[in-house]
FIKOL-885487 format. One record per atom (N, C-alpha, C, O): x, y, z; residue in one letter. Coordinates in steps of 0.1 Angstrom, whole numbers, padded with zeros to 4 digits, always signed. Example, Ala and Ser with C-alpha at 12.3 -4.5 7.8 and 13.67 -1.06 7.14 Angstrom:
# residues 2
+0132-0057+0078a/+0123-0045+0078a/+0132-0033+0078a/+0142-0033+0085a/+0128-0022+0071s/+0137-0011+0071s/+0129+0000+0079s/+0134+0011+0080s/
# end
This chain:
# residues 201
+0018-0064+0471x/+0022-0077+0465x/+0035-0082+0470x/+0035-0095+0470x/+0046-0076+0476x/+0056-0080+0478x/+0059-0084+0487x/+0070-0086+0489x/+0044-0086+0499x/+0042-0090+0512x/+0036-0103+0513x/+0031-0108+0524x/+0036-0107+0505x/+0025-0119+0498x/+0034-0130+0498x/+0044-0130+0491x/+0031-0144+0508x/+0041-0148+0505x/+0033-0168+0502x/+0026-0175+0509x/+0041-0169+0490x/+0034-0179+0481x/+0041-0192+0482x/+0039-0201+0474x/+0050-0194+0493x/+0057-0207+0495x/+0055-0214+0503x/+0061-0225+0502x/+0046-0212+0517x/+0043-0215+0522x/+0033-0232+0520x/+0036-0243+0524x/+0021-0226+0511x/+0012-0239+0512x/+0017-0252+0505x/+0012-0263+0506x/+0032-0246+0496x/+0038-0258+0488x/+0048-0266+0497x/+0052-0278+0495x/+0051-0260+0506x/+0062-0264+0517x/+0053-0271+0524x/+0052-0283+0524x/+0047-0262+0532x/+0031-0273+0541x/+0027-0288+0533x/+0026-0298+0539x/+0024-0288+0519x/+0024-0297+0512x/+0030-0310+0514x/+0027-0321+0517x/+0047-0301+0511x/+0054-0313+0510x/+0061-0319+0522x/+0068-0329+0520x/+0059-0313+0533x/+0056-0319+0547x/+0047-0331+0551x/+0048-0341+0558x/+0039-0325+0545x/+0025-0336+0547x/+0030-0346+0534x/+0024-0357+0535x/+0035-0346+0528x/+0038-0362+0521x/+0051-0369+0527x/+0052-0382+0528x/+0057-0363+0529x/+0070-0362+0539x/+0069-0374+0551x/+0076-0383+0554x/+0054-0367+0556x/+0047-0374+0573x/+0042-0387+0567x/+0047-0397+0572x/+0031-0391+0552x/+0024-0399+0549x/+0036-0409+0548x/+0034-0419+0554x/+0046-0408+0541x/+0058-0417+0540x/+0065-0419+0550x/+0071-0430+0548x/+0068-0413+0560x/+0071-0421+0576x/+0065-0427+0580x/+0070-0436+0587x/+0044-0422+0580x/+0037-0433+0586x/+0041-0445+0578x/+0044-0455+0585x/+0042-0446+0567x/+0035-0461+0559x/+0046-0465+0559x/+0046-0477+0556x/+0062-0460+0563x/+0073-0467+0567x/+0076-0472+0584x/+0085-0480+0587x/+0068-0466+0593x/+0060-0469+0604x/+0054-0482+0604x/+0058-0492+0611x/+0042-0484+0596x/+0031-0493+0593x/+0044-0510+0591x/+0045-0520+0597x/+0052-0502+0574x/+0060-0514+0575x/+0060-0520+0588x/+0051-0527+0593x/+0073-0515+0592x/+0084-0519+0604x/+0076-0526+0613x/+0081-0536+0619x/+0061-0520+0617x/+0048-0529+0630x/+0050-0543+0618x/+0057-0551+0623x/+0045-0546+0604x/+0038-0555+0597x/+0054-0567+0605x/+0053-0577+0612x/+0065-0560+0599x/+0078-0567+0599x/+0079-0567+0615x/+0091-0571+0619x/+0074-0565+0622x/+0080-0567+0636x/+0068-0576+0639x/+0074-0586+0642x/+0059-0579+0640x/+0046-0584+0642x/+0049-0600+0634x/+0043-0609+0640x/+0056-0602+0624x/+0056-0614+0615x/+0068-0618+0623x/+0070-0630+0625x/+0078-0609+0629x/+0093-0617+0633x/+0081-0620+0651x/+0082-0631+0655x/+0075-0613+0656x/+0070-0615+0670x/+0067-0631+0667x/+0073-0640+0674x/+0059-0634+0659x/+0052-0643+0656x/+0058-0656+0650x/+0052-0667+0652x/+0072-0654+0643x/+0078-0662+0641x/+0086-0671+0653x/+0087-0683+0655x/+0092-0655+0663x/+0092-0665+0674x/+0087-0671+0682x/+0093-0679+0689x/+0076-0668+0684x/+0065-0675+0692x/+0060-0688+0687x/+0057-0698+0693x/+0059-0686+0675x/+0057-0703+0672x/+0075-0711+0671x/+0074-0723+0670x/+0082-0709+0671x/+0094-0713+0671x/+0094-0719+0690x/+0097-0730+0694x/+0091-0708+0696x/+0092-0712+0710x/+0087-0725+0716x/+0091-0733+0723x/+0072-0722+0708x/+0062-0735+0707x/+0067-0751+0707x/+0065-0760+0715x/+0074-0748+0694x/+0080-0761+0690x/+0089-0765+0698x/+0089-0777+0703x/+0097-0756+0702x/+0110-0758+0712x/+0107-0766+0725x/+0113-0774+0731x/+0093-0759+0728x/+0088-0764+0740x/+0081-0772+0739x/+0079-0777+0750x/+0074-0778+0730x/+0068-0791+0727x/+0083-0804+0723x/+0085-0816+0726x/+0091-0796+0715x/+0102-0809+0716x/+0109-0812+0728x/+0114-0823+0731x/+0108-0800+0734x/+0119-0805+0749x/+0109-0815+0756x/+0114-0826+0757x/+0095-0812+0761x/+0083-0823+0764x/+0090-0837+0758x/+0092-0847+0765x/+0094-0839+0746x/+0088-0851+0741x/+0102-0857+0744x/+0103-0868+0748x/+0115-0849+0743x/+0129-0856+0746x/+0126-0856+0758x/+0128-0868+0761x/+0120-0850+0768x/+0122-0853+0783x/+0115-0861+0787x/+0120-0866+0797x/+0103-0867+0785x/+0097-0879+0784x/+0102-0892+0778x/+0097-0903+0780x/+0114-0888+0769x/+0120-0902+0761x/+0132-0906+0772x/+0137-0917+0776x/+0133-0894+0775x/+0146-0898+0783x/+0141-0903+0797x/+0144-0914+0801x/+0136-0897+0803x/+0125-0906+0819x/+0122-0917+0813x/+0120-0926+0821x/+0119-0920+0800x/+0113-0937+0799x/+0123-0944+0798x/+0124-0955+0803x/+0133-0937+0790x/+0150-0946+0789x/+0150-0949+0800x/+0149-0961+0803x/+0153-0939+0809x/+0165-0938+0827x/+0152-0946+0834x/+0158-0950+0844x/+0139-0950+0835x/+0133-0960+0839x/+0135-0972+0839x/+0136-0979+0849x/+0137-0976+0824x/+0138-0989+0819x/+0154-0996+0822x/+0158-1007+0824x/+0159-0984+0821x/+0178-0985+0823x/+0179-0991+0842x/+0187-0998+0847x/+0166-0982+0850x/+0168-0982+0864x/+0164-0998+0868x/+0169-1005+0877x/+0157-1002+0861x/+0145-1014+0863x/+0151-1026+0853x/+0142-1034+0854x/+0157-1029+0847x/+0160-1038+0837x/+0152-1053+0843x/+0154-1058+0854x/+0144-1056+0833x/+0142-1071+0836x/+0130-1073+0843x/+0127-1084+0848x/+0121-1060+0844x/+0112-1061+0851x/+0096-1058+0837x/+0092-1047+0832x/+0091-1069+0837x/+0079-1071+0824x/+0069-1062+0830x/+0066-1053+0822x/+0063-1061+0842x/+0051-1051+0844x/+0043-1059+0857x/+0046-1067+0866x/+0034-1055+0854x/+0023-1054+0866x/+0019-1069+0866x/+0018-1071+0854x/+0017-1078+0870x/+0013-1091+0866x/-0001-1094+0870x/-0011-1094+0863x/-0002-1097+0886x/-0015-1095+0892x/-0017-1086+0907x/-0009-1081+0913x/-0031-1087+0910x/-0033-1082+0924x/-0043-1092+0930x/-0054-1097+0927x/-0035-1094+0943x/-0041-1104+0953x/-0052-1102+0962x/-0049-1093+0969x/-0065-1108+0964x/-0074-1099+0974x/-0078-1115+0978x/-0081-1126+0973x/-0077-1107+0990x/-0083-1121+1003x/-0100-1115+1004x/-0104-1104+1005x/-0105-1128+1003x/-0118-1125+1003x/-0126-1135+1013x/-0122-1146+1015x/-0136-1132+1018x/-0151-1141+1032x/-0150-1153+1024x/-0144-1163+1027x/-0155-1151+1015x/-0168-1164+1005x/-0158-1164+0989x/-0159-1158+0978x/-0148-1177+0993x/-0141-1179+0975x/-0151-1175+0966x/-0152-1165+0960x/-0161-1191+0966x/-0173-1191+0955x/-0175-1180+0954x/-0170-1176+0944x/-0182-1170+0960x/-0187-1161+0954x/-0183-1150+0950x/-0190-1142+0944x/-0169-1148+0954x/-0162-1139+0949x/-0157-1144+0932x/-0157-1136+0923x/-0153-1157+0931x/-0154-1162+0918x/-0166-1159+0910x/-0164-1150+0902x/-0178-1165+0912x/-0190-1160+0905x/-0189-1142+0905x/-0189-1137+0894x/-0187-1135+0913x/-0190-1125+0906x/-0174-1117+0897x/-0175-1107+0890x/-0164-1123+0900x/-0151-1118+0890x/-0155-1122+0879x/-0154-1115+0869x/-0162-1136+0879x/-0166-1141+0861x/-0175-1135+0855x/-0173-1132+0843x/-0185-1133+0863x/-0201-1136+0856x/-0205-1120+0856x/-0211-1115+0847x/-0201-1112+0868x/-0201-1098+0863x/-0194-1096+0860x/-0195-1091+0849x/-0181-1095+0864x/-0168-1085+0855x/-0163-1090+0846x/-0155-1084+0839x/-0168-1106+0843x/-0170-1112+0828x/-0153-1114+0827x/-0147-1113+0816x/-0146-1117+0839x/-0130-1118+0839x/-0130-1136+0840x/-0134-1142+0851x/-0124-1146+0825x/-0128-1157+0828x/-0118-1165+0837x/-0106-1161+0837x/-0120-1175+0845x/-0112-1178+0854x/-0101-1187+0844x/-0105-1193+0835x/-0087-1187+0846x/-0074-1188+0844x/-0069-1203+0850x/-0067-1212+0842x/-0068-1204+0861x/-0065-1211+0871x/-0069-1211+0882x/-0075-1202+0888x/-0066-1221+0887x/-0069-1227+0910x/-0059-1235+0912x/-0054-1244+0905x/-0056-1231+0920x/-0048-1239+0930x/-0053-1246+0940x/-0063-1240+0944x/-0051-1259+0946x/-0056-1268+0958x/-0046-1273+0969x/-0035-1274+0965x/-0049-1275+0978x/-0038-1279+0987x/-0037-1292+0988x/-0043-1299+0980x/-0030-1298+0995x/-0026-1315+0996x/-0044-1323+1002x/-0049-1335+1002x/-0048-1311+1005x/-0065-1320+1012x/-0074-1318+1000x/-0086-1322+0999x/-0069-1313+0992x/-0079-1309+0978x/-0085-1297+0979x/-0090-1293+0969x/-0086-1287+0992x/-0088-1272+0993x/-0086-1263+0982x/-0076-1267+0976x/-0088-1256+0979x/-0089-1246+0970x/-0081-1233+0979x/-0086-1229+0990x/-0069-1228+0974x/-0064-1218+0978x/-0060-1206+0973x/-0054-1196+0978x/-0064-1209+0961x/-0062-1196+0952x/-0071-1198+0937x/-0075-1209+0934x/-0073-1188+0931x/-0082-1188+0920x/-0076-1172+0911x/-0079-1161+0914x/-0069-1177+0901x/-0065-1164+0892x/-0077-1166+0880x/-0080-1176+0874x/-0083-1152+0880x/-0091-1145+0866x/-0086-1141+0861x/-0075-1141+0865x/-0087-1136+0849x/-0080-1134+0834x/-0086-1117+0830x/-0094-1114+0821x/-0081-1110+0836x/-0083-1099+0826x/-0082-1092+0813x/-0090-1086+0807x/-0064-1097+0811x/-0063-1095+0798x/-0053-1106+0796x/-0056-1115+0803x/-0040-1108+0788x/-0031-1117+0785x/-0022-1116+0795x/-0017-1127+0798x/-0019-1104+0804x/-0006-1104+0813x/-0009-1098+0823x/-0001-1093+0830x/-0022-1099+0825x/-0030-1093+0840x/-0039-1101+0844x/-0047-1105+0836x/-0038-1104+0857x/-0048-1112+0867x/-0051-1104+0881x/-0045-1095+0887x/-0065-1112+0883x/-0069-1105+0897x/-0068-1125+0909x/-0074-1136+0909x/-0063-1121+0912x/-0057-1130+0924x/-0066-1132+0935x/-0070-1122+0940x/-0071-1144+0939x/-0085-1143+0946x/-0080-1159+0960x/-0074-1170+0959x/-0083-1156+0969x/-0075-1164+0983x/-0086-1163+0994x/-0090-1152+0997x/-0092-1173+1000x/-0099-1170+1008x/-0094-1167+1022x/-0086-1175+1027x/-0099-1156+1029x/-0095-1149+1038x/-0093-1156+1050x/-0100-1166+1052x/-0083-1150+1062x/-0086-1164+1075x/-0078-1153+1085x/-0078-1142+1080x/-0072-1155+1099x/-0069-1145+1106x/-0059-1136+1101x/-0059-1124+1100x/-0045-1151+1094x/-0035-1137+1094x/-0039-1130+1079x/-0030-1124+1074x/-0052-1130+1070x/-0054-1133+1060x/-0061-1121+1061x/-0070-1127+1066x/-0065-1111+1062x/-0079-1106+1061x/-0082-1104+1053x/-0073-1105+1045x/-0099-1096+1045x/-0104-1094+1036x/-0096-1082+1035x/-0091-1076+1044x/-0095-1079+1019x/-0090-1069+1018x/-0080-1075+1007x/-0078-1087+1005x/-0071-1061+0998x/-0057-1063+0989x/-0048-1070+0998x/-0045-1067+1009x/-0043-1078+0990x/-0028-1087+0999x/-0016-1082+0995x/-0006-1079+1002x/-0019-1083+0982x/-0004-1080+0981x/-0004-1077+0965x/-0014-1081+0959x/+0007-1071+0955x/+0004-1074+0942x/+0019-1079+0940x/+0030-1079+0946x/+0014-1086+0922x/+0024-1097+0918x/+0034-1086+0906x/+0030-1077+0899x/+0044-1088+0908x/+0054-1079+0894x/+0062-1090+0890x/+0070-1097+0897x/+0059-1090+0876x/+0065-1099+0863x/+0077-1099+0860x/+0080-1091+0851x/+0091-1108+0866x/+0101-1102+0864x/+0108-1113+0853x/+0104-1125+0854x/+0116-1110+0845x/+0123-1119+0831x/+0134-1129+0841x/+0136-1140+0836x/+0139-1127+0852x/+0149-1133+0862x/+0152-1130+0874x/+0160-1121+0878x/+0146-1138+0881x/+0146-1136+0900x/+0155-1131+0899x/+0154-1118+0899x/+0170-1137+0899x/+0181-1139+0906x/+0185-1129+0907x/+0188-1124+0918x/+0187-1119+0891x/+0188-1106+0886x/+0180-1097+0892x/+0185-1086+0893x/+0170-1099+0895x/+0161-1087+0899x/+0164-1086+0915x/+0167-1075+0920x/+0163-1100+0924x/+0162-1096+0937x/+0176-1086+0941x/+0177-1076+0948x/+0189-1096+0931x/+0201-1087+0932x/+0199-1076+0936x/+0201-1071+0947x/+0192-1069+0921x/+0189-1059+0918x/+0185-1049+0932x/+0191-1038+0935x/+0176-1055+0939x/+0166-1046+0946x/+0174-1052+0960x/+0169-1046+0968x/+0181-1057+0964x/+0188-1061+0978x/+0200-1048+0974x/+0202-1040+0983x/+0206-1048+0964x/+0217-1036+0961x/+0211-1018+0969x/+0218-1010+0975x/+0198-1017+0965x/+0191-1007+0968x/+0186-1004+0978x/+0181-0993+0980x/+0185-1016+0991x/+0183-1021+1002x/+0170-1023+1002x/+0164-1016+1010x/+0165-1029+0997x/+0146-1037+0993x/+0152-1044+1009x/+0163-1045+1014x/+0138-1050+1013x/+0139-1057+1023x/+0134-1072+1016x/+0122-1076+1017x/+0145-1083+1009x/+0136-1093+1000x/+0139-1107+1004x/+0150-1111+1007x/+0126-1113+1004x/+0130-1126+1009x/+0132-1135+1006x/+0127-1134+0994x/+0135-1145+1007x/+0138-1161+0997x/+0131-1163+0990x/+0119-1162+0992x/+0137-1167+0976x/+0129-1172+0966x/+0127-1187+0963x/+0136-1194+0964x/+0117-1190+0961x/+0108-1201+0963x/+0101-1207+0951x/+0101-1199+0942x/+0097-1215+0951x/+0085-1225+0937x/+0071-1221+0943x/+0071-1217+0955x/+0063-1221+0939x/+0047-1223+0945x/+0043-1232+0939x/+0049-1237+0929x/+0031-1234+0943x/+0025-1249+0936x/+0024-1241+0923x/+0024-1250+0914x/+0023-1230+0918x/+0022-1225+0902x/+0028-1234+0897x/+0024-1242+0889x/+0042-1231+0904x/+0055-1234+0894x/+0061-1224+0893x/+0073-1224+0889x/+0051-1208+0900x/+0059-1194+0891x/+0068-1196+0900x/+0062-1201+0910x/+0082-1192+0903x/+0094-1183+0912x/+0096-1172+0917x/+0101-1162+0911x/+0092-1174+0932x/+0083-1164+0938x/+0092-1156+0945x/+0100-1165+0950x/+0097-1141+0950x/+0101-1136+0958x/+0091-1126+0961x/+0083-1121+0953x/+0093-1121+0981x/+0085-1115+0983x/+0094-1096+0991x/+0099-1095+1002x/+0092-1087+0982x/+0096-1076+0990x/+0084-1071+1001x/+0072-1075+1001x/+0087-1065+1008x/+0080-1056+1015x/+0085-1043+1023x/+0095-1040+1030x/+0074-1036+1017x/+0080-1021+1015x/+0077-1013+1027x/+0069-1018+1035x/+0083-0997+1032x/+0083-0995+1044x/+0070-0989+1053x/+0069-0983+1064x/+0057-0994+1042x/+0043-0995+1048x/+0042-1007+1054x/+0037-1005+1064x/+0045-1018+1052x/+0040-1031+1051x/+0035-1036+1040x/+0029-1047+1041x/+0035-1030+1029x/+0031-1040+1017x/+0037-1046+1008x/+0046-1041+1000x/+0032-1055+1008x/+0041-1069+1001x/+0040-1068+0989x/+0029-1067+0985x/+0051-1068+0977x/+0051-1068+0966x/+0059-1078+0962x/+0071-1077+0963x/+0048-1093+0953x/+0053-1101+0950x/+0059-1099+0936x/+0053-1095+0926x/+0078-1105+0938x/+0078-1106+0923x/+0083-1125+0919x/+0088-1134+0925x/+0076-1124+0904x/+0071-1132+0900x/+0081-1135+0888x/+0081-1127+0879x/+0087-1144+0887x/+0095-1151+0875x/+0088-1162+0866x/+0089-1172+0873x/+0082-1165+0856x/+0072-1174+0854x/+0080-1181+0841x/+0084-1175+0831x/+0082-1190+0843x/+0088-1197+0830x/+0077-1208+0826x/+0067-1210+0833x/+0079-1213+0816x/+0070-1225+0802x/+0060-1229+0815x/+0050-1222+0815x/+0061-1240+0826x/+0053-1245+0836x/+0042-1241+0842x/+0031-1246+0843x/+0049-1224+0847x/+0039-1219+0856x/+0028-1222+0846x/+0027-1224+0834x/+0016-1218+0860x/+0002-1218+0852x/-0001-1207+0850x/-0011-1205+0843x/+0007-1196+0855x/+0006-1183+0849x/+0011-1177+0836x/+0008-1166+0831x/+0018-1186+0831x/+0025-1187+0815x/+0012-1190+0809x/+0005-1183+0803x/+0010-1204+0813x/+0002-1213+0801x/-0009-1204+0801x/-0012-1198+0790x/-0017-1200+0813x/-0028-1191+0808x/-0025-1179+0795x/-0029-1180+0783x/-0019-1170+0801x/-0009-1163+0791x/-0013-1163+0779x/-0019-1155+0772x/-0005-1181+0773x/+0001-1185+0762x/-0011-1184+0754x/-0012-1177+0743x/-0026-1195+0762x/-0038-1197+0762x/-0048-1183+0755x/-0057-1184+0747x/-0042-1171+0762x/-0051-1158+0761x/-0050-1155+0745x/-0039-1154+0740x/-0064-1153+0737x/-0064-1153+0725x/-0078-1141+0729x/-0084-1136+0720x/
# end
């Protein structure tokens, strides 16, 4: 009997409860590390969705700050074979109603603006040598020539005299180091590019 030894399986015991309470203090520490993992991962989220949205405010700022005075896209010019029929189909299929024409001192017709929406036109000119079929050139909506050509002769634009057209609008013409011409367009109460505008309901 005195070889017998009876402390063992209660010691073994209490080892094994010893282990079950480090796992489930284990188990914790994953639950609590798993909720902070997660905490910052959606935190990151946001961070990186707000920097998106300030960095996009601010390129639209430093845009509008670079550009002052410039309203948008106005029209695009396309020299075309056959006026008429390039009219008939701007209207009657693309259902764009005609705006305005222009005529010359013989009563010719030398331009014809369609109406897309209130501040967009498609520009229509019939085609001739130095003229060819194809885009001519497009028009940009500016609040003040004077200011704007400034603007773009400061930056070294290559811009040329500004002028009346039979519109009325006040016309200057850049051209860029492809060769294409981008008309910008000043339009005050007269032009007939206003009144259409005014007209668009």
């Amino acid at each position: 009997m005195p070889n017998v030894r009876l402390a063992n399986p209660p010691q073994a015991e209490y080892k094994s409860v010893d282990l079950n309470h480090a796992l489930g203090g284990r188990e914790r520490i994953r639950v609590v590390n798993r909720a902070a993992e997660r905490g910052l991962f959606m935190r990151g989220v946001f961070l990186f969705v707000a920097g998106i949205v300030v960095g996009l405010a601010v390129q639209s700022a430093i845009a509008q700050n670079q550009n002052r005075g410039i309203v948008g896209l106005n029209h695009v010019a396309l020299s075309v074979p056959n006026l008429d029929e390039a009219v008939a189909y701007y209207t009657k299929t693309m259902g764009f109603p005609e705006a305005f024409r222009s005529t010359d001192e013989k009563g010719q017709v030398t331009l014809v603006y369609v109406q897309i929406s209130k501040n967009t036109f498609v520009e229509l000119q019939p085609a001739n040598p130095q003229r060819p079929p194809g885009i001519n050139h497009f028009g940009v909506h500016v609040e003040n020539m004077q200011a704007a050509t400034t603007m773009f002769k400061q930056r070294g634009a290559n811009v040329a005299e500004t002028r009346v057209s039979p519109t009325k609008a006040i016309l200057a013409n850049i051209t860029d180091p492809n060769g294409v011409r981008i008309e910008l367009a000043e339009l005050p109460p007269e032009s007939l590019h206003r009144q259409a505008m005014e007209r668009w309901k």
